[in-house]
C-alpha positions as CSV (number, residue, x, y, z in Angstrom):
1,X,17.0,-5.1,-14.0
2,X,17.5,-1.4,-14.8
3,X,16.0,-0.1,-18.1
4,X,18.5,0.9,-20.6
5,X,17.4,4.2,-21.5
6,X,20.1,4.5,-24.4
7,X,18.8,1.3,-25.9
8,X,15.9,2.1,-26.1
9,X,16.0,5.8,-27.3
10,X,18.6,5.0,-29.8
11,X,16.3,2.1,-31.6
12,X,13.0,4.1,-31.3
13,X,15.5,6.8,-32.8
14,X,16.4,4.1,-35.9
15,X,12.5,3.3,-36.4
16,X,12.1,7.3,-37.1
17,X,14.7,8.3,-39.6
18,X,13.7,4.7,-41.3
19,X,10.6,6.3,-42.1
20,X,11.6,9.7,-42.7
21,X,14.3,7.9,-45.0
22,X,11.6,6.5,-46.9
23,X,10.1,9.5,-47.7
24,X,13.3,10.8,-49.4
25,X,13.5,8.2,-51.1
26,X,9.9,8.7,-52.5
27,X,11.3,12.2,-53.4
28,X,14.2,10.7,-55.2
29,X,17.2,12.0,-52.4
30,X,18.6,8.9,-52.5
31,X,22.2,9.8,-51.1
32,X,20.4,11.7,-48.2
33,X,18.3,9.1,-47.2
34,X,21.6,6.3,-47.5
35,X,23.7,8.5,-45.1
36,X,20.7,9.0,-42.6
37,X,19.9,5.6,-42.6
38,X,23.5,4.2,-42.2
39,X,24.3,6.6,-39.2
40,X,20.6,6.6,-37.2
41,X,20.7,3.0,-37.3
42,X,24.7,2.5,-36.5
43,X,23.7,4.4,-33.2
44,X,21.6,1.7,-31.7
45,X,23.7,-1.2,-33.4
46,X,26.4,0.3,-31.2
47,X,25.0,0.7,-27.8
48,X,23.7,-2.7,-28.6
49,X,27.4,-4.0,-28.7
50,X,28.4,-1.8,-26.0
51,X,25.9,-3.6,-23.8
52,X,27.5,-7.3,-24.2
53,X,31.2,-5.5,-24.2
54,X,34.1,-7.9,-22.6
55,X,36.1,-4.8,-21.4
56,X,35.9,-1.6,-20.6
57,X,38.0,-0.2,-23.4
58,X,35.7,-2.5,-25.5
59,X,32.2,-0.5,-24.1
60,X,34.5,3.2,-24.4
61,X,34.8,2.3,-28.2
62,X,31.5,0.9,-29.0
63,X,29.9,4.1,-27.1
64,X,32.5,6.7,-29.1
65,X,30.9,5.0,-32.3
66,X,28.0,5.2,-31.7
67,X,28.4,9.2,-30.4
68,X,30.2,9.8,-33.7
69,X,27.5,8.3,-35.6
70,X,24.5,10.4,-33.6
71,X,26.7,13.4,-34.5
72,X,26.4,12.5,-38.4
73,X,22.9,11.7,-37.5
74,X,22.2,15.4,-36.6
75,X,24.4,16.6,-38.9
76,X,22.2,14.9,-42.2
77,X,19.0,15.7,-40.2
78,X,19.7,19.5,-39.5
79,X,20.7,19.4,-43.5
80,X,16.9,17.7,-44.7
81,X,14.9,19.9,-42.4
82,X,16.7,24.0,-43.3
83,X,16.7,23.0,-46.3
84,X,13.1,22.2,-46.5
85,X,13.6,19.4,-48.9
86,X,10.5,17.1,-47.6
87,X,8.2,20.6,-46.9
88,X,8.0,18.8,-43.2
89,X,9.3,19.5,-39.8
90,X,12.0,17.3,-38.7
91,X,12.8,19.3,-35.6
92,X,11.7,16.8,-33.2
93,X,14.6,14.5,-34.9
94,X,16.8,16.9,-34.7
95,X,16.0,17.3,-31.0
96,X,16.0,13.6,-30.2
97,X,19.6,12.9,-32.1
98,X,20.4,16.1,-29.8
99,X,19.3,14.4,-27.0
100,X,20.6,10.9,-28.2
101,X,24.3,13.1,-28.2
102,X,23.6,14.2,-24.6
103,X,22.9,10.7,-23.2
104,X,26.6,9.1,-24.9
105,X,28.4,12.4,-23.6
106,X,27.3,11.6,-20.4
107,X,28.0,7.8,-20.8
108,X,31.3,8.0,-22.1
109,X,32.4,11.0,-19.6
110,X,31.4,8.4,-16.2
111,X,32.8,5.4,-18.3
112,X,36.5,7.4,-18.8
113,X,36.5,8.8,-15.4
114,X,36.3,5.5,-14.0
């Protein structure tokens, strides 16, 4: 069976920004770390779904989700590391929700072309 590249860059992607949420918790940015958390993790919950779709209008949807949500993703992510709110570097984050982005453009272009 073919590895799922998606899958597993999108979870590994939710196991990071669940620890960099907890840090902004510790520091009290509570509505940061909610909107991070809900969008990183919807990503994976998404392709996930996409994966057992019934249809191919079914996969299309789950896949736009979960593109809309890595968008947000980047969106929180590019916010937390210019603003320097943590004093760390998140670009590596930034450049894996980037590359996260890339990946479902790609998916959802073959997947509407078909």
């Amino acid at each position: 069976m073919k590895e799922n590249i998606i899958l597993k860059k999108s979870y590994r992607f939710a196991i990071e920004t669940t620890v960099l949420c907890n840090k902004l918790k510790n520091k009290k940015e509570y509505h940061l770390a909610g909107q991070l958390m809900r969008s990183a993790t919807s990503i994976g919950a998404n392709v996930s779904e996409a994966s057992a779709a019934q249809t191919k209008r079914d996969f299309i949807a789950k896949m736009s989700i979960a593109s809309k949500e890595a968008r947000e993703a980047n969106y929180w992510l590019n916010i937390i590391s210019e603003s320097g709110i943590l004093g760390i570097d998140c670009k590596q984050l930034v450049n894996n929700s980037e590359e996260i982005i890339k990946i479902l453009t790609a998916i959802l272009k073959t997947a509407q072309t078909k």
